[in-house]
N, CA, C and O of each residue as an XYZ file, in Angstrom:
368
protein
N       0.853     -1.174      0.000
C       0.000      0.000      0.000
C       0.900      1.239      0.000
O       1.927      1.225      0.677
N       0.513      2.460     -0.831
C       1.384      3.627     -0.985
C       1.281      4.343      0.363
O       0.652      4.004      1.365
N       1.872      5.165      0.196
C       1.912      6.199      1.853
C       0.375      6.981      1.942
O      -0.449      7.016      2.855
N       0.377      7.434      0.914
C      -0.697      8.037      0.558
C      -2.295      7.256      1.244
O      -3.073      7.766      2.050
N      -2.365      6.180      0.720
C      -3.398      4.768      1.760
C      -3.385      5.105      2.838
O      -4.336      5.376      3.570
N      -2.261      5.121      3.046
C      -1.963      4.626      4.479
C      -2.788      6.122      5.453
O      -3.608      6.179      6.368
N      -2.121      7.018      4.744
C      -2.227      8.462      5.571
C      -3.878      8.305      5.590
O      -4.512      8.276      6.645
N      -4.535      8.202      4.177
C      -5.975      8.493      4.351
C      -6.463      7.640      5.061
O      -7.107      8.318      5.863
N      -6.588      6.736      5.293
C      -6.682      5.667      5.921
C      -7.061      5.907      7.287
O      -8.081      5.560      7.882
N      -5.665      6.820      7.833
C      -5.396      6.951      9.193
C      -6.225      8.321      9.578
O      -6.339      8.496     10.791
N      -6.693      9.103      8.911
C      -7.499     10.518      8.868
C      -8.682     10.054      8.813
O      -9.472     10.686      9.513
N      -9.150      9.115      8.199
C     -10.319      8.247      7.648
C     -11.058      7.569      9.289
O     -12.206      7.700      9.712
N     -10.229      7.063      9.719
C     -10.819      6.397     11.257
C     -11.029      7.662     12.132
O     -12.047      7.882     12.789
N      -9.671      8.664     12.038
C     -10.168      9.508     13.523
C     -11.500     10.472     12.692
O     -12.509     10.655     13.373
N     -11.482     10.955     11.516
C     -12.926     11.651     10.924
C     -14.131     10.763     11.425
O     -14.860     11.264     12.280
N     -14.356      9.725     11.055
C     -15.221      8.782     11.491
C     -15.426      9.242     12.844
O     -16.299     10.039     13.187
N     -14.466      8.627     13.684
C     -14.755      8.507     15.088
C     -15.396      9.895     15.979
O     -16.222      9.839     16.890
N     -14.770     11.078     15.435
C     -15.610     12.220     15.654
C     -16.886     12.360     15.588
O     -17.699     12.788     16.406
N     -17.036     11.789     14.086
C     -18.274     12.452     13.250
C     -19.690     11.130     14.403
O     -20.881     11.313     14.654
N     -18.988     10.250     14.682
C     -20.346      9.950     15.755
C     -20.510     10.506     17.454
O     -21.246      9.965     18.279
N     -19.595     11.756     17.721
C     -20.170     12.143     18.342
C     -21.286     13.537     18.023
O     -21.221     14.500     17.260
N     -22.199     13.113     18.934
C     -24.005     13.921     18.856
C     -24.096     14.857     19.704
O     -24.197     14.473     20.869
N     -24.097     16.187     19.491
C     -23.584     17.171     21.114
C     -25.262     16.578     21.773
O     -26.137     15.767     21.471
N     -25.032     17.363     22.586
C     -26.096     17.251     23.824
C     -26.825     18.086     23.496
O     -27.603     18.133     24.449
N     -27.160     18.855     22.751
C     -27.897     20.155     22.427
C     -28.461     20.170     21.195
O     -27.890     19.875     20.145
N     -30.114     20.679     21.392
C     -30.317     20.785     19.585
C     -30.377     19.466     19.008
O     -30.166     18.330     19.433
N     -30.846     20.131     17.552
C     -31.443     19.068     16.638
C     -30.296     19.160     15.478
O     -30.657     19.634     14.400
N     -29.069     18.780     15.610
C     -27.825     18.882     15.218
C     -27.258     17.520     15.229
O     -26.934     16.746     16.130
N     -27.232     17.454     13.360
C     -26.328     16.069     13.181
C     -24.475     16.319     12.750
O     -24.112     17.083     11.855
N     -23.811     15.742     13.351
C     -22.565     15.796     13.104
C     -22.168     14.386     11.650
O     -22.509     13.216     11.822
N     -21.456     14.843     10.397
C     -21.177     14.690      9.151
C     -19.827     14.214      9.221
O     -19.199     14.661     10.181
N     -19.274     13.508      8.543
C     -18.487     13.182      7.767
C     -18.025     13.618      6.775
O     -18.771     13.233      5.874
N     -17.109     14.292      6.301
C     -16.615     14.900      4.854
C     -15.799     14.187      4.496
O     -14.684     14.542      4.879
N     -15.820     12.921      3.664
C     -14.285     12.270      3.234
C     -14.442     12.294      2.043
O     -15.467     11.779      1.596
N     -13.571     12.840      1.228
C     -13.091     13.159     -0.589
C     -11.723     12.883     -0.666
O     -10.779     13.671     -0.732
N     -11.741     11.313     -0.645
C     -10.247     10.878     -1.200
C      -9.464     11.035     -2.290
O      -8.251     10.924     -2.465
N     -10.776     11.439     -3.306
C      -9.963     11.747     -4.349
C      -9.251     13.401     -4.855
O      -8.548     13.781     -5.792
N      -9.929     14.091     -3.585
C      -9.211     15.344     -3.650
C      -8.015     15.924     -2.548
O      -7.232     16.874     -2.545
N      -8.328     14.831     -1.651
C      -8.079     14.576      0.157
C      -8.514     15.756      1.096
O      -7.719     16.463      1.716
N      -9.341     15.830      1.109
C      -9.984     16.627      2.054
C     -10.853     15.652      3.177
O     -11.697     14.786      2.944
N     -10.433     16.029      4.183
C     -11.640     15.433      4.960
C     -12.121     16.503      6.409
O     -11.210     16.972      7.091
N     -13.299     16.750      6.699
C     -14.067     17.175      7.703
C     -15.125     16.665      8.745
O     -16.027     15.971      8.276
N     -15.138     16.901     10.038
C     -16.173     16.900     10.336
C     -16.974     18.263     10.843
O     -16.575     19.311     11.352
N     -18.317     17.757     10.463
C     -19.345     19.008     10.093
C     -20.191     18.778     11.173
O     -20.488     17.634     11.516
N     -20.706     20.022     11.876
C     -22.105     20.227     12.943
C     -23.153     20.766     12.074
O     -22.810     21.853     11.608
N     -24.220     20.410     11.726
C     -24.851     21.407     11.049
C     -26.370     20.717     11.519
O     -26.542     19.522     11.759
N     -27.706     22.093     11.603
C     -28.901     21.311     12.426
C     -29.552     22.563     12.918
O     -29.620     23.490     12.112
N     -29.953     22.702     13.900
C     -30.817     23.655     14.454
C     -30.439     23.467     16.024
O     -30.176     22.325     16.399
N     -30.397     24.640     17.049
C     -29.875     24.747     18.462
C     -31.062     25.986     18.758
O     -30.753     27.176     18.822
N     -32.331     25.522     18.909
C     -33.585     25.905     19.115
C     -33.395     27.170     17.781
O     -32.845     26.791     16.748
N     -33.700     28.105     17.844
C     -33.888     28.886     16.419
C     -33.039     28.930     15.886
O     -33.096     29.141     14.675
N     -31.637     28.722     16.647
C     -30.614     29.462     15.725
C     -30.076     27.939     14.712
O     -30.304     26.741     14.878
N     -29.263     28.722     13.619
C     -29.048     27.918     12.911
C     -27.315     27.118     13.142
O     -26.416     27.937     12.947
N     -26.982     26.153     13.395
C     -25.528     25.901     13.098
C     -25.209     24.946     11.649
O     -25.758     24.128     10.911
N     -23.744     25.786     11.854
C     -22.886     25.449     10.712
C     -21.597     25.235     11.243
O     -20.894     26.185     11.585
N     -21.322     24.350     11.314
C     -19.657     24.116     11.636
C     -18.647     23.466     11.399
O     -18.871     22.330     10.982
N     -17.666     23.737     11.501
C     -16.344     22.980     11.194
C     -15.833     22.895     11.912
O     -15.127     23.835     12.276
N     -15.876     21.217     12.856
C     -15.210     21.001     13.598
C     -13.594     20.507     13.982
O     -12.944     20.531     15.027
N     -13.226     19.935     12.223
C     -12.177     19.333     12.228
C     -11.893     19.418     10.875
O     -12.457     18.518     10.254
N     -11.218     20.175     10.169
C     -10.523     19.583      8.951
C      -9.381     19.446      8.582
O      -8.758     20.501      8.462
N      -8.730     18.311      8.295
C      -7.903     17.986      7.516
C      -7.573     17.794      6.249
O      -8.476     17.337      5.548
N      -6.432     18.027      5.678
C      -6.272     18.111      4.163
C      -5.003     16.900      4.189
O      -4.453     16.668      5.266
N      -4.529     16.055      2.770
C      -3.444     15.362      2.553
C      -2.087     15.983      1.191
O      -1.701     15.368      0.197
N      -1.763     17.055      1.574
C      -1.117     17.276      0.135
C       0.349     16.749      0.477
O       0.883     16.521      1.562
N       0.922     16.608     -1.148
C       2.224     16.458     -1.282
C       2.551     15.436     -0.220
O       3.580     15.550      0.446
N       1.581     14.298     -0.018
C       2.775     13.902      0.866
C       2.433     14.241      2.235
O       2.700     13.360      3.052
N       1.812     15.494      2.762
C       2.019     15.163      4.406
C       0.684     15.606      4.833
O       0.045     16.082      3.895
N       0.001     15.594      6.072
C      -0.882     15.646      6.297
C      -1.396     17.027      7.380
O      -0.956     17.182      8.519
N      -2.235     17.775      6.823
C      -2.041     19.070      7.290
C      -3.494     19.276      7.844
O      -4.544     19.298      7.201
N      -3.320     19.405      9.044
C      -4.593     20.160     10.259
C      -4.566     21.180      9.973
O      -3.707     22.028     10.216
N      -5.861     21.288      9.197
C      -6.432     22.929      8.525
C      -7.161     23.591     10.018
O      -7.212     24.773     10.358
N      -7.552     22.679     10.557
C      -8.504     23.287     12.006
C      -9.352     21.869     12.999
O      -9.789     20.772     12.652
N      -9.297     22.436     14.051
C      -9.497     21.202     15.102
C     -10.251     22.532     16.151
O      -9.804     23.601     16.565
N     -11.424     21.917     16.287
C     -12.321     22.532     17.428
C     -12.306     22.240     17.819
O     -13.111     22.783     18.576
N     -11.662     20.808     18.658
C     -11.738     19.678     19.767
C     -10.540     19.886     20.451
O      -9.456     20.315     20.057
N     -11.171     19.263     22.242
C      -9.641     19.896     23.136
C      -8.919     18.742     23.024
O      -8.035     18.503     23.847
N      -9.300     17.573     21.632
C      -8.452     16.541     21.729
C      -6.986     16.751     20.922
O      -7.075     17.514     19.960
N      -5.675     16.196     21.170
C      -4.533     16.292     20.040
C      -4.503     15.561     19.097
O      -3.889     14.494     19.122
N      -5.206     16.021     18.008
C      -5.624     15.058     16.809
C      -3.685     14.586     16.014
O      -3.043     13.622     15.598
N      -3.577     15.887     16.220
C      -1.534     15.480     15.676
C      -1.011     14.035     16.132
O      -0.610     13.113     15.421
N      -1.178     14.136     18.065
C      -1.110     13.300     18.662
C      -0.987     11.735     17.895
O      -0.093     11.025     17.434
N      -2.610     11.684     18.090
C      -3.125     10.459     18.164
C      -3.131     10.378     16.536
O      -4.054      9.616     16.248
N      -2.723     10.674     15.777
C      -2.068     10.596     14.146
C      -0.764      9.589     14.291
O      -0.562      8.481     13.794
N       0.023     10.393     15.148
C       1.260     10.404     15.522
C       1.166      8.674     15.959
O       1.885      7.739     15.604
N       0.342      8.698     16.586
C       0.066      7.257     17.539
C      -0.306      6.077     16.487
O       0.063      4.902     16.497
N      -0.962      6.607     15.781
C      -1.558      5.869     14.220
C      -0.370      5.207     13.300
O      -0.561      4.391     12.398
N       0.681      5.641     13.647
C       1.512      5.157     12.661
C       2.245      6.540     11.586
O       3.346      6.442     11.044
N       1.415      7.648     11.487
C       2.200      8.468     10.514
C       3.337      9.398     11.548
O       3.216      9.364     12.772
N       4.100      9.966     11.068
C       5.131     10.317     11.415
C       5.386     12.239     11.119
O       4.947     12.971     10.232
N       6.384     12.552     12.453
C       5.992     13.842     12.588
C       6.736     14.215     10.868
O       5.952     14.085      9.928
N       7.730     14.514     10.644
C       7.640     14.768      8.855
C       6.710     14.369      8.142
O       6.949     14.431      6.936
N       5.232     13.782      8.576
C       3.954     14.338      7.403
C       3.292     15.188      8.222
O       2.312     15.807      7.808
């Protein structure tokens, strides 16, 4: 398998694993964004929190060139971290 697999792969489980958590609030489903063939991946809040509307971006990651780049993380978790823990390595 190329590096490339491997990386999405490894972005692929922790996106997942986010995207099933359900806040406690509101009529708000949390999404999945995976586009392997462009490598983008997100997770999305989007729903209703009594009138108001949400839209969010809780997590996105991108795969270019080769390394793997945290565009944004709303979570007090260390997504680098537990990447890190996954098998990819701090030079991606």
């Amino acid at each position: 398998m190329d590096r490339v697999k491997e990386q999405q792969e490894s972005v692929i489980v922790l996106i997942n694993r986010f995207a099933k958590i359900k806040p406690a609030f509101g009529e708000i489903e949390t999404q999945a964004i995976v586009d392997t063939q462009h490598n983008h991946y997100q997770v999305m809040s989007v729903g209703w929190d009594k009138e108001e509307r949400v839209h969010d971006c809780i997590m996105h990651i991108d795969i270019k060139d080769g390394k793997v780049w945290i565009q944004s993380n709303a979570t007090d978790v260390d997504i680098a971290q537990e990447l890190l823990e996954d098998g990819l390595t701090k030079e991606e």
